[in-house]
C-alpha positions as CSV (number, residue, x, y, z in Angstrom):
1,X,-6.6,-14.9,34.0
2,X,-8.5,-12.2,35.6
3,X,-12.5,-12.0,34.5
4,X,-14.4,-8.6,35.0
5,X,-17.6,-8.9,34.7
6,X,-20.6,-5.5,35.0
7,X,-23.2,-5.6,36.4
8,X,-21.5,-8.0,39.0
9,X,-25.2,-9.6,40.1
10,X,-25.9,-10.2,36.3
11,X,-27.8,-14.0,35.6
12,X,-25.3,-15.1,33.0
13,X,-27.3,-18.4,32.6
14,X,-30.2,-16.9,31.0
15,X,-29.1,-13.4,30.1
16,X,-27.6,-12.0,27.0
17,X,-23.8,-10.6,26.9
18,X,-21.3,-9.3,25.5
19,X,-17.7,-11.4,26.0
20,X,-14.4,-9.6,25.0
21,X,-11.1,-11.9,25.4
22,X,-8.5,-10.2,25.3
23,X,-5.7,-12.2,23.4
24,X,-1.7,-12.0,23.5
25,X,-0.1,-10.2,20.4
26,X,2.0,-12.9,18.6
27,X,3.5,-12.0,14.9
28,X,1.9,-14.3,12.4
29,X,3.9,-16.4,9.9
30,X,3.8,-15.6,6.4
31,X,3.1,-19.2,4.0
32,X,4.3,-18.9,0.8
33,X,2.1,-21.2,-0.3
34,X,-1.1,-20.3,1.4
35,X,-0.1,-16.8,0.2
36,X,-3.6,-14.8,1.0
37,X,-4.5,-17.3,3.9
38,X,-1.2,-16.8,5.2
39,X,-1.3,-17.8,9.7
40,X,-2.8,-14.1,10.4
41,X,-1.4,-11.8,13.0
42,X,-2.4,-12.6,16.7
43,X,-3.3,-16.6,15.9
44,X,-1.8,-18.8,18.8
45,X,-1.3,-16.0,21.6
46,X,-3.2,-17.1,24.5
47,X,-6.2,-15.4,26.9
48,X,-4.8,-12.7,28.7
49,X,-8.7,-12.0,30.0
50,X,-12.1,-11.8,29.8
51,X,-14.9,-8.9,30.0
52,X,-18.4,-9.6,30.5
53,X,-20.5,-6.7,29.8
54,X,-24.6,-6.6,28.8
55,X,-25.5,-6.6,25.4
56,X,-25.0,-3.0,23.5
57,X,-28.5,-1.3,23.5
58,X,-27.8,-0.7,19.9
59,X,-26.3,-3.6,17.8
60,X,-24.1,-2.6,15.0
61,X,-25.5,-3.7,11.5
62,X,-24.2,-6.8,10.3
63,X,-23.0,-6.5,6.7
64,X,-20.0,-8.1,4.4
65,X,-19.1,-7.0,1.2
66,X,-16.7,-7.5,-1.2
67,X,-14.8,-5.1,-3.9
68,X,-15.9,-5.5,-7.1
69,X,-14.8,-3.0,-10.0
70,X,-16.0,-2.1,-13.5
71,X,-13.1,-3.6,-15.9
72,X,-12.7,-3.0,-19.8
73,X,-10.8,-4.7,-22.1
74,X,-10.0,-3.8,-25.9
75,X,-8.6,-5.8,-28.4
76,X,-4.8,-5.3,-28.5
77,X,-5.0,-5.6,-24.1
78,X,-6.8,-9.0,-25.6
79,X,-3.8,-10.1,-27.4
80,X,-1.4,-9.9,-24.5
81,X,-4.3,-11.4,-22.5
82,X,-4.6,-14.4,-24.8
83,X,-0.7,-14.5,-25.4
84,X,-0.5,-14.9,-21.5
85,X,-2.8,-17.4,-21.2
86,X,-1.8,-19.6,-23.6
87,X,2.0,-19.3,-21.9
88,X,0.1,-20.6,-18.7
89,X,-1.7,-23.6,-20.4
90,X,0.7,-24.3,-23.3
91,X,3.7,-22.5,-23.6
92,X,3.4,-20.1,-27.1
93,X,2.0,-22.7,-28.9
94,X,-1.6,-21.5,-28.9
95,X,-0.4,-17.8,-29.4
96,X,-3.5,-15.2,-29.6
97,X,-3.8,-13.6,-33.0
98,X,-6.3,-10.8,-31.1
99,X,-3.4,-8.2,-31.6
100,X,-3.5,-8.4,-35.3
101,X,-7.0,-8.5,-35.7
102,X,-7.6,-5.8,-34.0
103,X,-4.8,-3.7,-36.4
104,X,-6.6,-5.1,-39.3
105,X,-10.3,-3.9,-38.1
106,X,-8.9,-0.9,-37.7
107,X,-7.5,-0.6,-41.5
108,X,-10.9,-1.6,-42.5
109,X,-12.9,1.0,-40.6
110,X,-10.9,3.9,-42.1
111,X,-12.8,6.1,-44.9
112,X,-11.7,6.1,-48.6
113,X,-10.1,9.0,-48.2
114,X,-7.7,8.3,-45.4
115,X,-4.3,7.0,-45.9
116,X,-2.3,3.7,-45.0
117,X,0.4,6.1,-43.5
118,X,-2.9,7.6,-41.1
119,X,-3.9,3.4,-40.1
120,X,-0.3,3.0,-39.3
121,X,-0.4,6.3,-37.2
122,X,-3.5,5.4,-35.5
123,X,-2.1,1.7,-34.9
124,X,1.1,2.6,-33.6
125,X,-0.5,5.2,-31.3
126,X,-2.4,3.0,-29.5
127,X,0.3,0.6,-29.2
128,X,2.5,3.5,-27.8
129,X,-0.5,4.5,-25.3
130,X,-0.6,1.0,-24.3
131,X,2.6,0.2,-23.8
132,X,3.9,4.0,-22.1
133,X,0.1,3.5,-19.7
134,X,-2.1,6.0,-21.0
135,X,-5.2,5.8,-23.1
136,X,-4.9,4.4,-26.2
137,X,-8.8,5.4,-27.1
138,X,-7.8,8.9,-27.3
139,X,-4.6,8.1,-29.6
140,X,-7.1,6.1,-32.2
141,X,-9.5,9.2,-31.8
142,X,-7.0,11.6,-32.1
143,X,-5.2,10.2,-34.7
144,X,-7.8,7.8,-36.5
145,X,-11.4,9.1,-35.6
146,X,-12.2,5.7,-34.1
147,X,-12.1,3.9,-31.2
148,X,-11.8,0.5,-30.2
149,X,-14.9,-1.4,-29.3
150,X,-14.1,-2.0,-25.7
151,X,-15.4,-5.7,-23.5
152,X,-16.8,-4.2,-20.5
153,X,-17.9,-6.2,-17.3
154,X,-18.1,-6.0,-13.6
155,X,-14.6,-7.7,-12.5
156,X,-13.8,-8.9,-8.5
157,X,-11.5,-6.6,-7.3
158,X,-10.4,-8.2,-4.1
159,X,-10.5,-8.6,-0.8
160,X,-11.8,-5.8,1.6
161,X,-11.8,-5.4,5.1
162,X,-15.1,-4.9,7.3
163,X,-15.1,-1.0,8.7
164,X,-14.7,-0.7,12.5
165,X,-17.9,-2.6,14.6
166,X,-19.0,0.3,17.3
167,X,-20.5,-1.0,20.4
168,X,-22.0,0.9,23.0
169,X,-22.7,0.1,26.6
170,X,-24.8,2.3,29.0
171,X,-23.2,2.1,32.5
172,X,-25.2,3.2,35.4
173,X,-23.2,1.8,38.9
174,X,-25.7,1.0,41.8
175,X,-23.0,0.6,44.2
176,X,-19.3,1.3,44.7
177,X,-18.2,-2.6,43.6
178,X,-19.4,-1.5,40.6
179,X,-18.2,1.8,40.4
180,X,-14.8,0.4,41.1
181,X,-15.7,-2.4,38.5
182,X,-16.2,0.1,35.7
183,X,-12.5,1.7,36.1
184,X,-11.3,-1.4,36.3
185,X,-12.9,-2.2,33.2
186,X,-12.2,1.0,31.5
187,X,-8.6,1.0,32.2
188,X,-7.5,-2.7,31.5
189,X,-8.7,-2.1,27.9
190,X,-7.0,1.0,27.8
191,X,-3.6,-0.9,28.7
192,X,-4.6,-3.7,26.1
193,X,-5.1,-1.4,23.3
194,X,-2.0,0.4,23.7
195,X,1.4,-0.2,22.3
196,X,3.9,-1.5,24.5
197,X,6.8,1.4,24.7
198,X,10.3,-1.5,25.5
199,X,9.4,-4.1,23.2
200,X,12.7,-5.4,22.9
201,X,14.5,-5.0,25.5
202,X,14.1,-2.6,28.7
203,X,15.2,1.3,28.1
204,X,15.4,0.2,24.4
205,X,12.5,2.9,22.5
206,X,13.8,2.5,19.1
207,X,10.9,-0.2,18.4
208,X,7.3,-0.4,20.1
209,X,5.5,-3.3,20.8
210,X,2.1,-3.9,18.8
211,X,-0.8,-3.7,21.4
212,X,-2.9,-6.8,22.2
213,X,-6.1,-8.1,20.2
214,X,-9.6,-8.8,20.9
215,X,-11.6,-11.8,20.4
216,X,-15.6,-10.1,20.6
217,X,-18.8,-11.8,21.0
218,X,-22.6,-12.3,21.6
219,X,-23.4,-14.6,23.9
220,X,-27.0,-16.2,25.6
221,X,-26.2,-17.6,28.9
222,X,-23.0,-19.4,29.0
223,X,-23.3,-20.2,25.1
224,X,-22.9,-18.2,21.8
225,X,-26.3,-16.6,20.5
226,X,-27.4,-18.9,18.6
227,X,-28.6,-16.5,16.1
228,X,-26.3,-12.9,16.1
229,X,-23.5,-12.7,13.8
230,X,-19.8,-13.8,14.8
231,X,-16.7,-11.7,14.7
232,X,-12.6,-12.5,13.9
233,X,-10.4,-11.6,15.6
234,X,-10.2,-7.7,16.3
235,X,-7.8,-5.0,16.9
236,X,-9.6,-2.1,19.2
237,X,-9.3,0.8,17.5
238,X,-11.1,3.4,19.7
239,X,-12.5,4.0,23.0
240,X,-14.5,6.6,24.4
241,X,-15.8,7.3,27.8
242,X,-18.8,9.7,27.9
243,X,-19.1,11.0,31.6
244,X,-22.1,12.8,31.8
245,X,-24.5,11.2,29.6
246,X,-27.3,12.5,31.1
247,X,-25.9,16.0,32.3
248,X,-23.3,15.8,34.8
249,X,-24.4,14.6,38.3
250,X,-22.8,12.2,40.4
251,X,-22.8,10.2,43.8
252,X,-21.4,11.3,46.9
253,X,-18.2,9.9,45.9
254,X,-17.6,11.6,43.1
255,X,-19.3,8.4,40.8
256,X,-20.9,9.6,37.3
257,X,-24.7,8.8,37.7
258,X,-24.6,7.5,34.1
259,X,-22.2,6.9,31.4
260,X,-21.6,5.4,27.9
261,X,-19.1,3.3,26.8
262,X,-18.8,3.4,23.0
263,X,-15.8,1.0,21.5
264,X,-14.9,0.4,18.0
265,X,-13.2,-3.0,17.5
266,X,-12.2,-3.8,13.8
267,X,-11.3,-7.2,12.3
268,X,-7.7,-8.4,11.1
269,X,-8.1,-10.3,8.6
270,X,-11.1,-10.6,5.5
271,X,-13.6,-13.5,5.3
272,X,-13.7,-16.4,3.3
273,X,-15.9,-18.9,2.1
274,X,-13.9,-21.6,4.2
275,X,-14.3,-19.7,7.2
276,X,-17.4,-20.7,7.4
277,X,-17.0,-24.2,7.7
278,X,-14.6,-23.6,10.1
279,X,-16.5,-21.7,12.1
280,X,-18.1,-24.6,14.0
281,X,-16.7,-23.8,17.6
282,X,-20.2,-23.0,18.3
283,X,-20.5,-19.6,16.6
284,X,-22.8,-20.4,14.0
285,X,-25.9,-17.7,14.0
286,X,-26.2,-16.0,10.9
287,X,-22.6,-16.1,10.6
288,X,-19.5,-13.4,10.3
């Protein structure tokens, strides 16, 4: 397992770094009954290797969130609501009578001067709406000049993943084992981000390969930082090489001076609660 590490006379017992692992694709397994916590793609392939590289001289800012959407609910969508949730406790035995109330407010709101045949209208409308997916409101405005009084509250929306992590690395060789160090760098994640063109079988195109994964984090010494935020496993998504960060001027050998590494690694999967007590291999911190 080949380790690369830059600057090669870097203290890693004190210092802080950057470790990338780069892991072996493997398809995950979907469990039917751990549906959403199904064995996620990549779990189980082995270390292919490992970069050291200094910290980023800009950190990325740590945040999770969640999707979270603003849900209304009138009173015929409550029948069917408590029609399905009494099927799930019960059976039909505890049947929601919502539906009906709701046609009978509806009667009651109606002027003096409008007819049963207009109710019926307005009622059958909004069952129509409802049942063909567009707005019943409108058919009970249209129709009835009322509208239903609607339940509204913030509902969870589901799960979200974190947007792509940038990481950028100044790179300034100070003598040719590094400058050959950096391309050796550069291009092994190159390789390991790419798909694989014979994933099959050899001269076989038809299908590619899915390009290995990346297992990212901040470490203090030989240990993870005991206070920076963790990562899951990540595909890398982009890489970029600036060559003249400075203006372009090299060494005698044809060496940039100076460059910037930027790479944008996103996570696989989302985060749960139970990932963090699970996350006691050491990277603990602040968290994911």
């Amino acid at each position: 397992m080949a380790t690369l590490e830059y600057p090669i006379k870097k203290s890693k017992d004190k210092d802080d770094w950057f470790k990338i692992n780069v892991i072996e694709y493997v398809p995950g397994k979907l469990s039917t009954g751990d549906f959403g916590a199904s064995t996620p793609q990549g779990t189980g392939g082995k270390t292919l290797g490992t970069i050291l590289l200094p910290m980023p001289y800009r950190l990325p800012v740590n945040s999770v969130s969640t999707s979270w959407d603003g849900s209304t609910l009138n009173p015929l969508e409550a029948g069917v609501g408590g029609a399905v949730e009494s099927f799930i406790t019960g059976g039909f035995s505890g049947l929601s009578n919502y539906g009906q109330k709701a046609f009978d407010a509806l009667k009651g709101t109606l002027t003096s001067g409008t007819t049963v045949q207009a109710a019926q209208t307005g009622a059958v409308g909004a069952a129509i709406a409802a049942a063909t997916g567009n707005n019943p409101q409108q058919f009970l405005s249209r129709f009835a000049g009322v509208r239903f009084n609607e339940n509204v509250e913030l509902a969870f929306g589901g799960m979200t993943l974190r947007n792509s992590q940038q990481f950028q690395f100044q790179l300034t060789p100070r003598e040719k084992k590094e400058s050959d160090r950096i391309k050796e760098i550069v291009k092994y994640l190159k390789i390991n981000m790419s798909p694989k063109k014979n994933a099959i079988s050899s001269g076989n195109a038809v299908l590619i390969g899915v390009p290995n994964l990346f297992d990212i984090q901040y470490m203090r010494g030989t240990e993870p930082h005991p206070f920076l935020n963790t990562f899951k496993l990540c595909a890398l998504e982009g890489l970029s090489l600036d060559l003249s960060d400075s203006g372009y001027a090299t060494y005698h050998d044809g060496t940039p001076v100076s460059m910037i590494l930027t790479l944008a690694f996103r996570e696989l999967t989302p985060i749960y609660q139970e990932d963090y007590t699970i996350e006691a291999k050491g990277k603990l911190g602040v968290g994911y």
